[in-house]
Phi, psi and omega in degrees: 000148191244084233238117167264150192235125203271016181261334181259349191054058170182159144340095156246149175292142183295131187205091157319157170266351162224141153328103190081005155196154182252147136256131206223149158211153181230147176287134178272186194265125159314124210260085192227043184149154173305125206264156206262177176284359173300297172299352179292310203316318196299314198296308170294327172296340180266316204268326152330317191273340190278315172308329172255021158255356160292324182304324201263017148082037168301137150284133165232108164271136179224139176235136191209124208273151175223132187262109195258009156229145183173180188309319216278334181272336194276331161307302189279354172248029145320277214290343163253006167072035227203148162299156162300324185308307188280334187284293193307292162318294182302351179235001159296318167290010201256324185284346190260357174239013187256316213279321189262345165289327181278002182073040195262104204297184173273153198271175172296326182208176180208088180280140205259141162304313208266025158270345184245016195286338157334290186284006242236260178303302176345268183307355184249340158306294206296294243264328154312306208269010172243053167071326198290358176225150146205204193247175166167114165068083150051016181252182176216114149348125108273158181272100186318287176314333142278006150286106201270021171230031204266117197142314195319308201258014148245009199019055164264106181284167178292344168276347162289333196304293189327340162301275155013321196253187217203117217250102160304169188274331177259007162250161197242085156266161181261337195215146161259014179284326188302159196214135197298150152237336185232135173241141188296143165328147169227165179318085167125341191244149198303172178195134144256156186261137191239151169316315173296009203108161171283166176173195177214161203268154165306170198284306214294312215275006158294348169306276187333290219283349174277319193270298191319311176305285173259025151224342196125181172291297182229133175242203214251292190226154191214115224218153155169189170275156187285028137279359182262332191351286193256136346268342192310290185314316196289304163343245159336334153295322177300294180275022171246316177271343150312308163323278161282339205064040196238158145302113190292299164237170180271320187241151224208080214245130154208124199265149183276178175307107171284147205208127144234124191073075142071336203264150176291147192266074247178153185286307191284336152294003199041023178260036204227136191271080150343066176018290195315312146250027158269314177294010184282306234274312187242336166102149205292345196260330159346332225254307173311320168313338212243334170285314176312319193324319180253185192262160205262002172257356194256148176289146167228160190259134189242126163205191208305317214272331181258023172269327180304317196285289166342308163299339224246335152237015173291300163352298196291327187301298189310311187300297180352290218285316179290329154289001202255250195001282164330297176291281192310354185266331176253024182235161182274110166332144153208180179272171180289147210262162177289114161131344195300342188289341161244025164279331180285305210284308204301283153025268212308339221257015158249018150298285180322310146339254239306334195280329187299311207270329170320297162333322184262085162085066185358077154286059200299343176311330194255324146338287156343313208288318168313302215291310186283333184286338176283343189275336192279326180320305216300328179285331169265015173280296202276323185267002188256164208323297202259117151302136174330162155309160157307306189318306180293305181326299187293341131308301151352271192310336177267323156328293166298303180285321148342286170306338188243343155280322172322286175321321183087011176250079156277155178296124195272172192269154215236274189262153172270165181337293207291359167262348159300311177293342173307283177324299189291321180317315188289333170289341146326320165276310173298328175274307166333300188295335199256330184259043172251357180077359191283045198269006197277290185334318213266284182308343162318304179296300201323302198308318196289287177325293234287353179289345173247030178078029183223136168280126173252109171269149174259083181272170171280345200253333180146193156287126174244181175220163236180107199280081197269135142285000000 
């Protein structure tokens, strides 16, 4: 597998630190508001990359961090008059129930910042006592400039920095390049008490200090958006590897940029879209369809029309998956008819697509793609003058659902039981009334379903139906 890594700026073949398994970590959301479709994209493209290395029969730990204390939940939870804590909750459960409509599982472990602040304190002791921090008026340093590689993975070496920085009035540096890991208490915010004073941690070292704790000194890929590259990724190498001496990740995955109007998708800019109400309009698997759909390093433009299309082709996959169904539940089993083997091999053989183009650099776009050339086989299986055997349909169809769960585009949920029994009841009634000649009867129903939204076809295999939202 060819993964590109943005610490070599090219491809490289995948090479774990064990054999046969990954550890991986991606930065989670700071929990202060419902997170938009820009931050979706990093959620779906990980749990994407992590499902398909379990497909390929990887062990995987993956961990992804919730950051639950910082400026923006602490403003916010001023202004509602409420702890950081209850701010922090409420939208970690908000982030768990927007996570599971995109089908984005729960990670292996979702470590809390301010659960770790032990391991915390840990690393900024160590990085103090080899120099590499040092305190001052209760805040703690790092010293930018003892890292001689510091720089490596955005390739900004320290003398570009250097125009650029900047001493705010309210820090006491040694460098204005340095940067906090530890802040001294202010008036009214939460604090743990530290060898410095009481305070609370800088935003980069909750990273570190999350991948040492559960996954190790160096792990295998460390994932997030290309806006974290500089400075949060460039950070966090610095003090992790100042720390231990170790290589802190091997591979370094980052996805581009979600745009509206050309522009990057973001809360400061006000140019963002909420998961949350885009899926009240179109439902949450559109908003997945439309991040796999492109390659994950590439920027894409997001608006209303091409989640209708997102939507629109997911459809063509549901309807497929529905004629297969259909047919095999209203056809007589049989083997495979002679000559049939290689419509099956035909099936089979977008496994293989999908795996070439994942392989090369997670091309879930040329994935997809594999997905629709099997629904059309599949569809010209089921629609030409004679339909294929059961057999092949029903190879067709274990192919596709294989495939189409990898992806996580399962159908979200539609009609309830009881209106499905509704539904077949009436269909029931109706082939009755026609092969009673009853045909005034048969358009009545027909006529009845579609005012409550269900389409009726008429097949050689029987009536199916069709739900319109």
């Amino acid at each position: 597998m060819q993964l590109y890594n943005t610490m070599a700026g090219k491809k490289e073949e995948l090479v774990t630190v064990e054999p046969g398994k990954v550890r991986m970590y991606a930065c989670g959301p700071t929990v202060y508001n419902y997170f938009h479709v820009g931050n979706a994209r990093c959620f779906v493209v990980f749990d994407m990359l992590r499902r398909y290395f379990e497909y390929r029969g990887y062990e995987v730990k993956f961990v992804q961090n919730f950051t639950d204390i910082d400026d923006k939940v602490i403003r916010r939870a001023n202004e509602e008059g409420v702890t950081y804590s209850d701010i922090a909750k409420r939208y970690i459960d908000e982030y768990f129930t927007d996570a599971k409509g995109l089908g984005v599982r729960p990670a292996t472990v979702h470590p809390l910042a301010t659960d770790n602040i032990d391991m915390i304190i840990e690393i900024v002791s160590e990085l103090v006592k080899k120099g590499h921090a040092y305190p001052s008026n209760g805040d703690v340093y790092f010293r930018t400039r003892s890292f001689k590689d510091y720089g490596k993975l955005s390739g900004m070496p320290i003398e570009d920095l250097e125009s650029g920085a900047r001493i705010d009035v309210s820090e006491q540096k040694e460098d204005p390049l340095d940067f906090a890991l530890w802040k001294a208490a202010k008036p009214g915010e939460p604090a743990w008490e530290s060898p410095w004073g009481m305070g609370r941690p800088g935003w980069h070292i909750e990273c570190s200090a999350m991948v040492r704790r559960f996954l190790g000194d160096t792990i295998d890929i460390h994932c997030g958006g290309q806006d974290l590259i500089f400075p949060h990724h460039e950070n966090e190498i610095a003090q992790s590897e100042c720390c231990t001496g170790h290589t802190f990740a091997r591979y370094w995955l980052h996805n581009g940029y979600i745009n509206i109007d050309n522009r990057k998708m973001s809360k400061s800019l006000g140019n963002f879209f909420t998961v949350r109400e885009i899926a009240e309009q179109y439902g949450y698997l559109p908003v997945r369809f439309f991040i796999l759909s492109s390659h994950y390093r590439s920027p894409i433009n997001f608006s209303r029309e091409i989640i209708e299309q997102a939507k629109a082709a997911l459809e063509r996959i549901f309807n497929c998956a529905d004629a297969v169904d259909f047919y095999l539940k209203n056809t007589a089993k049989e083997e495979l008819r002679p000559g049939e083997e290689e419509l099956v091999n035909k099936f089979r053989s977008a496994r293989q697509a999908l795996i070439e183009a994942m392989d090369d650099d997670f091309n879930t776009g040329g994935g997809i793609a594999a997905i629709f050339d099997l629904v059309r086989d599949l569809n010209g299986a089921l629609n030409g003058e004679t339909p294929a055997s059961s057999a092949a349909i029903a190879a067709g169809r274990e192919v596709l659902d294989e495939l189409t769960s990898l992806f996580g585009f399962v159908r979200e949920s539609g009609a309830d039981d009881a209106f499905v029994a509704e539904i077949e009841e009436a269909i029931a009634a109706r082939t009755a009334a026609k092969k009673a000649k009853n045909y005034a009867e048969a358009d009545r129903i027909r006529a009845e379903l579609l005012e409550k939204g269900v389409v009726l076809e008429d097949t050689p295999q029987g009536t199916k139906y069709k739900i319109n939202k």
